[in-house]
N, C-alpha and C positions, 0 to 999 in steps of 0.2 A: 385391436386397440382403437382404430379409425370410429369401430363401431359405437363401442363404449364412450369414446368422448363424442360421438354424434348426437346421442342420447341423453349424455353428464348437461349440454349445448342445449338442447330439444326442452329437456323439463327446468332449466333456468330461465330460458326462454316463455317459453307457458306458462310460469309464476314469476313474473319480474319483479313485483312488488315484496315477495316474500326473501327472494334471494339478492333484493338490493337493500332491506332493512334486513338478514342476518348479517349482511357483509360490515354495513354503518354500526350494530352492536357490538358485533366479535372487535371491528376495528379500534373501537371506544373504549372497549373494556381492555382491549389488552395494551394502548396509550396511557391508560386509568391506574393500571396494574403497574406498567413500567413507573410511571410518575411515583408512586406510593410506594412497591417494592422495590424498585429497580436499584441496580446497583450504580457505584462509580465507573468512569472509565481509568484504569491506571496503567501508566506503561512501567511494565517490569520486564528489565532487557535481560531477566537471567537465564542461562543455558547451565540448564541440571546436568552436573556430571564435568562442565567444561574449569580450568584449572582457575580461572580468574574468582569462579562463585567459590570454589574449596578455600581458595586464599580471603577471598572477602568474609566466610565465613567463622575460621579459623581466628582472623585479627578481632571479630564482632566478642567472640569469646573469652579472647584474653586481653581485650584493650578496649574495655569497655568505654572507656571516655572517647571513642573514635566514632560511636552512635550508628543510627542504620542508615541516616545518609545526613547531607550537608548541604551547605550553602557557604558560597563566598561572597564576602562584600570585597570590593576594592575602593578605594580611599585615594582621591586625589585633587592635589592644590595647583591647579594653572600658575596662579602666581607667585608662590611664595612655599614656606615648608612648612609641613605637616604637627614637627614637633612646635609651632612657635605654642605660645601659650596655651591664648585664647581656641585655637583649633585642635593641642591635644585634650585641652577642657574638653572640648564638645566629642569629641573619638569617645573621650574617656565614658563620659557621660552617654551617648549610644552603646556603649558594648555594655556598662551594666544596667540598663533594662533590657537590654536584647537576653541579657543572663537569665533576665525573669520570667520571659516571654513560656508560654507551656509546651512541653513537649522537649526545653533547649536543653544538651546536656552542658554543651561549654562553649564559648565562645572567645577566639583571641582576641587581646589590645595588640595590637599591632605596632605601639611605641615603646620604649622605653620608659620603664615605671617602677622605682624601686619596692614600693608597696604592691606590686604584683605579680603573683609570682604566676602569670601565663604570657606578662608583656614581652615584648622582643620578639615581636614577630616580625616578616617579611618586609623590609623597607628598603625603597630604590635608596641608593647614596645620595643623592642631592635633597630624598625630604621629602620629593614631590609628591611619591605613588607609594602605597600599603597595603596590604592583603589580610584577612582576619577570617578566619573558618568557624559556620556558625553551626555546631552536630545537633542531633536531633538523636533521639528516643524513640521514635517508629519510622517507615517508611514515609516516601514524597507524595506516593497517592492514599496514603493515611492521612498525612495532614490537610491536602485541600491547598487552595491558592489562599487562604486567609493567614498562611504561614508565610508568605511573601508580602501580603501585604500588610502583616506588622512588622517585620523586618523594613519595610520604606517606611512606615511609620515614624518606628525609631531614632531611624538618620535626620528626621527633620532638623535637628539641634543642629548636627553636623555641615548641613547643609545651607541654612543662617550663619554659619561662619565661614562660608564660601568655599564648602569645601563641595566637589560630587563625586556624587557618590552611587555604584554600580552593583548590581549582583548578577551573579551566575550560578550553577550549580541544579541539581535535579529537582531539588526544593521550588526554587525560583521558574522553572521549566512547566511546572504543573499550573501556575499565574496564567500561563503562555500558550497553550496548551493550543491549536485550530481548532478554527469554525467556518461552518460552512460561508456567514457574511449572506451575500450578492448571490452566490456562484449561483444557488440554484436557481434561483427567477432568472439571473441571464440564461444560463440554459435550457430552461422552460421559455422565457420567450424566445431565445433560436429554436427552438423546437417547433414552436408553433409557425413559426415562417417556414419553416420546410414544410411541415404538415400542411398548413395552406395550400402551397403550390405543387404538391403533392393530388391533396386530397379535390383542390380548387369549394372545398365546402368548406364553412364554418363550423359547422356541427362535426362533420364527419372528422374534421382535426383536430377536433377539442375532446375528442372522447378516448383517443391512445393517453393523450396527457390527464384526464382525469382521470382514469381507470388506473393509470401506475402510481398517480399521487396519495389514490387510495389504499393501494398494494405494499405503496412505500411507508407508509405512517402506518402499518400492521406490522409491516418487515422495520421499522429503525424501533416501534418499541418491544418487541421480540427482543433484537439488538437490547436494547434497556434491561429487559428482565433476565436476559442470561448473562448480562456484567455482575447480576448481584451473586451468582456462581462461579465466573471464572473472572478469570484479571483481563480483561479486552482494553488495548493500548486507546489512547485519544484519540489516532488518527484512522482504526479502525471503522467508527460512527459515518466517517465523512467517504472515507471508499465505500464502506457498503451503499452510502447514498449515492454516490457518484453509478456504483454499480445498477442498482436497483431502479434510478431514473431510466439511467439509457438503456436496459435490456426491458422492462416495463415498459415504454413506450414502443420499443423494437416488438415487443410480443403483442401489444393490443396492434398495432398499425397490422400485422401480418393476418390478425383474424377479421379485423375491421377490412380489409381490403379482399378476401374472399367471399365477406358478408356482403359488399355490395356485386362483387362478380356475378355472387350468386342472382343476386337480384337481376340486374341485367341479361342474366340467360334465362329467364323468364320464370322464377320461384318467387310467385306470388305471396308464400305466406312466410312470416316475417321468421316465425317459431322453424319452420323450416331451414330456411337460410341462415340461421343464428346456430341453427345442431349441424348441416354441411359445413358452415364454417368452422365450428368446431373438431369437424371431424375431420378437416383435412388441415387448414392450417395449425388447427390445436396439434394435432399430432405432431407436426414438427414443433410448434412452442414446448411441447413435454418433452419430448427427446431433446431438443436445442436447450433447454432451461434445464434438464436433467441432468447432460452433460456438465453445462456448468458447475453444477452444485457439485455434481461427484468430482469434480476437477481441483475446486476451492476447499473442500472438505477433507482432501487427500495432503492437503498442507497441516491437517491435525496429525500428521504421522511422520512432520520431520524431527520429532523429540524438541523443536522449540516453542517452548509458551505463547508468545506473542506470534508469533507466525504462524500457528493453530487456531492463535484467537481472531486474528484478521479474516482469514477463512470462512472461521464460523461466523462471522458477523456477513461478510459478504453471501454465506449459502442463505441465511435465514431471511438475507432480506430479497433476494432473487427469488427466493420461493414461494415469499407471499406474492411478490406481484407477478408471479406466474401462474398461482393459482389465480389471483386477481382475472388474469384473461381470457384464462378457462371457463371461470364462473361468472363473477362480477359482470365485464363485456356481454357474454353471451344475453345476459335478461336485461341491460340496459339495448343492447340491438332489438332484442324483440321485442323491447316495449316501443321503438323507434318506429320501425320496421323503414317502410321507404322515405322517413322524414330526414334518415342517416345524410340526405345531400341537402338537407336545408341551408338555406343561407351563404347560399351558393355564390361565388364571386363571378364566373363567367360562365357558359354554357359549353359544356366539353361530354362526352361520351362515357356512361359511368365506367364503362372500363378502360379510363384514361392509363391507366397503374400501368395497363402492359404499353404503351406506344407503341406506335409504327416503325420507328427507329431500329427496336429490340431485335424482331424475325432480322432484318436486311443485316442488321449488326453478325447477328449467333450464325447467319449465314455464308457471312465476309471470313469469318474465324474460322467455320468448319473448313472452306474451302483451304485453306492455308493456315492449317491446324500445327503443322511441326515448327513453321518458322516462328510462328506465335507461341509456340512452346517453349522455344528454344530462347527465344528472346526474352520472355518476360522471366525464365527463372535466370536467364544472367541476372538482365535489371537485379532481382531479388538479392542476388547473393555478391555483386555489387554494394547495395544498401547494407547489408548483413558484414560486410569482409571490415568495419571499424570493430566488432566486438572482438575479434580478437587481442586488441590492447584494451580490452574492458579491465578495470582494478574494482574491486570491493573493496569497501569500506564505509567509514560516518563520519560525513560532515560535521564538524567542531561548529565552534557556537563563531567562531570566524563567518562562515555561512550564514548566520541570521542576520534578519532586516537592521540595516544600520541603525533603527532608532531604536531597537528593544536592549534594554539594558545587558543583558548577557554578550551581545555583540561589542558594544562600549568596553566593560568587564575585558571582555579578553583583547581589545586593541590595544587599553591601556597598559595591561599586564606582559602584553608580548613587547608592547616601545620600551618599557621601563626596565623588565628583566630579561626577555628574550623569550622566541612563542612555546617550548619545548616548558616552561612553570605555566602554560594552561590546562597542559597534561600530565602531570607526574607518575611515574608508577612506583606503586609503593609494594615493595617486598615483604613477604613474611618468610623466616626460617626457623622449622620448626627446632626444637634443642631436644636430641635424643635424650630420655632418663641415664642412660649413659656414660653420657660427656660432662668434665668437671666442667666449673666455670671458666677455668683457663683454656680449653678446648673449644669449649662455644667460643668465648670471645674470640679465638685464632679463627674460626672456621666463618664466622660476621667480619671477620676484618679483613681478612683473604680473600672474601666476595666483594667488599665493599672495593680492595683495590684494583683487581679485577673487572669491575665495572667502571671503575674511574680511568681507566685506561682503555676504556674503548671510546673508539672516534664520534661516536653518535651521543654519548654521554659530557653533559655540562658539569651534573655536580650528583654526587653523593653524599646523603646526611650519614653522620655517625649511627653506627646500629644503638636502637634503642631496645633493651630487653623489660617482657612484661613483668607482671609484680610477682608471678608466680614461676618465673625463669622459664617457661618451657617453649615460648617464641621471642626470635630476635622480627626487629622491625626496621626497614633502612626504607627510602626517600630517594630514585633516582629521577633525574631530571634531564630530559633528553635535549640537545640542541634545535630539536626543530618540532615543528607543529602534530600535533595528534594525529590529524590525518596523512599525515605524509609516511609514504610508502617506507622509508628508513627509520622509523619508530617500530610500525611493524617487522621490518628486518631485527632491530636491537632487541625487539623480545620474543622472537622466534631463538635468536641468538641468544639470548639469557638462557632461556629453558632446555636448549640442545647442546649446548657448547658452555659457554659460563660458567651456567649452576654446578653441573655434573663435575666439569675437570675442578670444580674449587669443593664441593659439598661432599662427594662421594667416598671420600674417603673419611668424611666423620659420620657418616651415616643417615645422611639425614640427603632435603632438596630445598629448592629455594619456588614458592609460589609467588607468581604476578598477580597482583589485585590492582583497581582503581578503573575507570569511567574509561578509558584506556585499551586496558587490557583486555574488559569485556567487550568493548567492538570487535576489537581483532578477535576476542572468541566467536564471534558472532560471524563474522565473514570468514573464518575459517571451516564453522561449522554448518553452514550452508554452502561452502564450496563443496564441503565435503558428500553432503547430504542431495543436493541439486538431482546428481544424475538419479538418484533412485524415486525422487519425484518425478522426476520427467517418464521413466519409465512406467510407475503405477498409472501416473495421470494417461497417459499414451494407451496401456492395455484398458483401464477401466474404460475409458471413452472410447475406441475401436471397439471393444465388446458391446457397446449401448449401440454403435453403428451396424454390428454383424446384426444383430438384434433386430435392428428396423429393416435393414433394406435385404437382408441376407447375403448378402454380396462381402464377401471379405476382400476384393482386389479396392471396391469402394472404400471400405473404412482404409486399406493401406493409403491410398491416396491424399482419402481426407487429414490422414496423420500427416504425411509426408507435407502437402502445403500449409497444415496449419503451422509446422514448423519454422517452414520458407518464413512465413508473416512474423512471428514471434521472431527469427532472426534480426528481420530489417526493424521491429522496435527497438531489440539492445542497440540495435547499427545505432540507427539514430541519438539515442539517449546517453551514447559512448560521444557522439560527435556533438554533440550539446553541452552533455555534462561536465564531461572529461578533455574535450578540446576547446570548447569552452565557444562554440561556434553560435552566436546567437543569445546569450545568457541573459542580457544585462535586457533584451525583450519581455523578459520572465521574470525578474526582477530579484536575478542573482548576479551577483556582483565576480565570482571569483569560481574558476572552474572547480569542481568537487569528482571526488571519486562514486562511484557510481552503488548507492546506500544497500549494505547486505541484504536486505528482504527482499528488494525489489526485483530480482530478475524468478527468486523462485514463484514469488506472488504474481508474479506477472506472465508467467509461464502458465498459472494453473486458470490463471483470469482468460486471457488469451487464447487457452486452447478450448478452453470449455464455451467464448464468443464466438469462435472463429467457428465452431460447430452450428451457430447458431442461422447462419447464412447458406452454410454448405447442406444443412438438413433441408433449408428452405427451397436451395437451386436444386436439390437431388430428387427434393420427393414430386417437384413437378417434372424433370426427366422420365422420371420413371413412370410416374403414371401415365406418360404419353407415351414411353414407350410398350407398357402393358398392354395399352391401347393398338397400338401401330405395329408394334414388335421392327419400328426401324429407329436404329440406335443413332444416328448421323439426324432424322429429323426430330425422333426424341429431344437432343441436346438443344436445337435451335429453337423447339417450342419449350422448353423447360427456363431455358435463357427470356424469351421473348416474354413468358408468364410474370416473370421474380424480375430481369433484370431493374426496371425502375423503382420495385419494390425493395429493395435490395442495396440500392443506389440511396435512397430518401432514409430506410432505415441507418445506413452506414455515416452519412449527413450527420441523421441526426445522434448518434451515438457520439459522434466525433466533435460535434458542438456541444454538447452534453462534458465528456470528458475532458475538452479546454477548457470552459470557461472552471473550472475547478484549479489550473493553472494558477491562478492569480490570489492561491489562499497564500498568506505565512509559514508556509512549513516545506521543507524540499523533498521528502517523503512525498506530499501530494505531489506536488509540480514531478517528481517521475511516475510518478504513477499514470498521472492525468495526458503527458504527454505520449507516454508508452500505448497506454490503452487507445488514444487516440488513432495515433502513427501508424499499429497495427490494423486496427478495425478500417480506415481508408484506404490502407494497403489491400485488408482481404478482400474488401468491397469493390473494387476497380481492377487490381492487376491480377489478383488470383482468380476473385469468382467470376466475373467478366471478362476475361481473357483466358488467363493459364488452364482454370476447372475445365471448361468447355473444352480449350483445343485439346485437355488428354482425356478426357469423356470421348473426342472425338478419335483419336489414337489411337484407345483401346474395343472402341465399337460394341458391339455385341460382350465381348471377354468382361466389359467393365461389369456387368450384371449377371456374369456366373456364380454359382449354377443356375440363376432364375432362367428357368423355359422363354423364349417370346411367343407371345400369344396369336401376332397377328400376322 
């Protein structure tokens, strides 16, 4: 394989010009292509097969007027009451053109109107506050944000008579949607200040960042063009970016920093040094980058849509700017050749990368290899011992930025009616052909009191039966916030206890639907599913390690501490999120449960980075051990090679992955932090400490069966 990409290196090199104008066309055309074809991004939180979609589907069929999704307005008068005239004028007057609006199937008046016969809806006792459900006819990433912004349109009338006025709902969410902003030029310029002091050239640290940005704009319009096939969530676009910078810079800086070794040990010709460096650090970017994608792409097999779709957004765009540094790099170094340290800031030694530090370092470790063992996996499992009170769950629109209207929406709804009406969960029961009328209604009335007598329950609506008798529909309203751990209790508790002792004897069961119900589907079926990701991810990536190094006690290890690392991100992200240690830095206000995707996504992310460093420190051990055949001086020159390399890459990943912290959305900010947390983690206490002293440990044994040569 070394050989192959030494060669893939050699003839990019020898034709720079050719292979840096296909790289500018292919990149062009397939931006060109995403712009033209490409699809939207939509978040569809459905889990095929789980009870909430059966019930959401079920109600779509026989209650037609409930539409495929909605929008709330909330309606409130600081000073005075809603019904006075002049302000239900203006209510009046917003809900019927909101009626005309395209797409709407019905929309509530929210007052009292005798010529209407949908008014009486939701209204606080004093006047103040009102609630009005605006349904729709297709989905929220069918309509587009132009469906929220005629809806504020609308309100204008409303809002001339002092009234304000707020929306939420998944309609409105689509308006809302992140973007990347800032993040990335702040992280592109951290990046480049490491690479700087790093590289101490100009040149030579501007070309990991342009070589990925190139990588990166092939890999997000890929992203582009395969949204116009599968449903790929909003926030997917912005992880594959966050992913694709900082592993795209991570892979050019690893062949960029061979390419000048090379130079320095005396390979005068540029084409040369551009295929060595392909052929030794390439090798590990293939495998290191391989890993990844086989890691991310293994989340297409937890049977959930959007957490398949994440993945694939994140393989496609890790893979272009992997090939970016295979190819691209290679024929811009050759065409460079020794110009790579131009514009040099100070006069240092080109082979700064490994320091003088590194040998005395990897030597201080070997010598006192088990106490340094012993210590740093405490540390780890220390950091790692908070996920144990990790909760799954989704943060409610409670969590969003104080001034986006959804946040508004739901404070005022929680002050006025209480926080358990920002989440309702609405029942369906189906009505066996069976049962007379008087049956159904005993078997809808018998659940309804049933539920009105549990302690978690505010209020239940009367069953509503559809026009064609064969589902009852009821409206329960829990006392407390959506997120909160005792909502998921109450509908666990519906579905296992409730429904069955009220339902079972008329033959029928009771389904949970609403925005609600589907999270908790959600984090249930990724509790469910997690370990069997962990496991695939684990063998498919062990096997790409038995693969490169032959050593199977190797890959055990390398699983073993990528694990360690991936603990101490939940640790963290548990002591952040969930204890709320630090929050209001990040610009969340109120601790949250720690959001369903993110620990599997984060596992498959994780494991396949953390390869990315371990490929790097392994394949210089080993080739000095092939060399040497001493396993104890192996480690200390394999350390002293990578460690600064290694250390600058991890930097910069982890500047990369903050500055994406500060988008709108708390999906990013865990993500960003996670990613972060671990890769500083693997960079310092594992690869720099832990790897070495059980490299050192195991001696010789770690590279069985490989022969030593010397």
């Amino acid at each position: 394989m070394e050989r192959t990409l030494e060669r893939l290196g050699q003839a990019c090199a020898a034709r720079p010009w050719h292979t840096i104008a296909a790289w500018l066309l292919v990149a062009l055309a397939l931006v060109g292509i995403g712009q033209l074809a490409g699809g939207s991004f939509v978040n569809d939180f459905r889990v095929p097969g789980a009870e909430s979609q059966r019930a959401a589907d079920l109600i779509q069929r026989h209650f037609p007027a409930y539409g495929a999704d909605s929008a709330e307005i909330v309606w409130h008068a600081a000073d005075g009451d809603l019904r006075e005239a002049d302000r239900a004028a203006a209510i009046t007057a917003a809900i019927g053109a909101i009626r005309e609006q395209p797409s709407v199937v019905d929309a509530d008046n929210p007052l009292p109107d005798a010529t209407d016969p949908t008014s009486g809806g939701l209204l606080s006792p004093d006047g103040r506050t009102a609630t009005s459900t605006v349904r729709y006819d297709r989905h929220a990433g069918e309509l587009g944000p132009t469906a929220y912004q005629r809806l504020d349109a609308a309100v204008a009338p409303a809002r001339a008579a002092g009234i304000d006025v707020d929306f939420r709902g998944l309609v409105v969410d689509v308006a809302f949607e992140p973007t990347t902003g800032s993040a990335e030029l702040v992280g592109l310029a951290a990046a480049a200040v490491v690479l700087l002091v790093s590289f101490g050239s100009v040149v030579a640290a501007g070309l990991p960042i342009l070589v990925a940005l190139v990588g990166l704009a092939a890999g997000t319009a890929l992203v582009l063009i395969a949204a116009a096939a599968v449903d790929i969530p909003s926030s997917a676009p912005i992880v594959a970016v966050m992913l694709g910078l900082g592993a795209g810079i991570d892979y050019a800086l690893f062949v960029v920093t061979r390419f000048r070794a090379a130079l320095a040990d005396g390979t005068t010709d540029p084409v040369t040094a551009a295929g060595r460096a392909a052929g030794t650090a390439g090798h590990a970017v293939l495998f290191a980058g391989g890993t990844v994608v086989v890691a991310i792409l293994g989340l297409l097999f937890t049977g959930i849509p959007f957490v398949g779709a994440m993945g694939l957004a994140g393989a496609l765009t890790v893979t272009a700017t992997m090939a970016a540094a295979l190819t691209l790099l290679p024929a811009v170094l050759g065409l460079l050749g020794g110009r790579v340290d131009a514009g040099r800031l100070r006069r240092r030694p080109r082979d700064q990368m490994a320091g003088s530090r590194w040998p005395r370092w990897g030597r201080h470790v070997e010598r006192h290899r088990l106490a340094y063992a012993v210590g740093a996996t405490l540390l780890l499992l220390v950091v790692t011992a908070p996920v144990f009170t990790l909760r799954l769950g989704t943060p409610d629109d409670g969590n969003q930025p104080a001034h986006w209207p959804q946040r508004q929406a739901y404070d005022r709804v929680a002050a006025a009616f209480g926080p358990g009406w920002n989440g309702p969960l609405v029942l369906a029961v189906p009505v066996p052909a069976a049962l007379s009328a008087t049956e159904a209604a005993d078997a809808s009335d018998g659940l309804a009191r049933r539920l009105a007598a549990d302690p978690a329950v505010e209020l239940v609506t009367p069953a509503q039966l559809s026009a064609d008798g064969q589902v009852a529909l009821l409206t329960v309203v829990p006392r407390y916030a959506p997120q909160d751990d005792r909502v998921a209790d109450l509908v666990h508790r519906v579905r296992s206890d409730i429904g069955p002792a009220t339902l079972d004897r008329y033959g029928t069961e009771v389904l949970i639907a609403g925005t609600t119900a589907f999270m908790i589907d959600i984090a249930d079926a990724v509790a469910d599913r997690l370990p069997w990701v962990v496991l695939a991810v684990i063998i498919a990536a062990g096997l790409l390690l038995v693969a490169m190094f032959r050593a199977p006690l190797i890959a055990a290890k390398a699983a073993v501490l990528a694990l360690l690392s991936i603990g101490t991100a939940y640790g963290v992200l548990v002591v952040i999120f969930q204890w709320g240690w630090g929050l209001g830095l990040i610009g969340v206000d109120r601790p949250v449960p720690i959001m369903s995707v993110v620990p599997m996504l984060l596992f498959a992310v994780l494991f396949g980075l953390s390869m990315d460093y371990e490929v790097f420190l392994l394949s210089a051990v080993r080739e000095e051990y092939r060399r040497s055949g001493d396993a104890g001086a192996a480690v200390v020159a394999g350390l002293a090679g990578t460690g600064r390399v290694i250390t600058a890459a991890a930097t910069i990943m982890a500047v990369v992955f903050l500055s994406f912290v500060w988008i709108d959305d708390t999906l990013v900010k865990m993500i960003g932090i996670g990613l972060a947390t671990a890769v500083v983690i693997d960079a310092t206490v594992i690869r720099v400490v832990l790897a070495p002293a059980v490299l050192s440990l195991l001696g010789h044994r770690a590279w069985w069966p490989v022969r030593r040569t010397g």
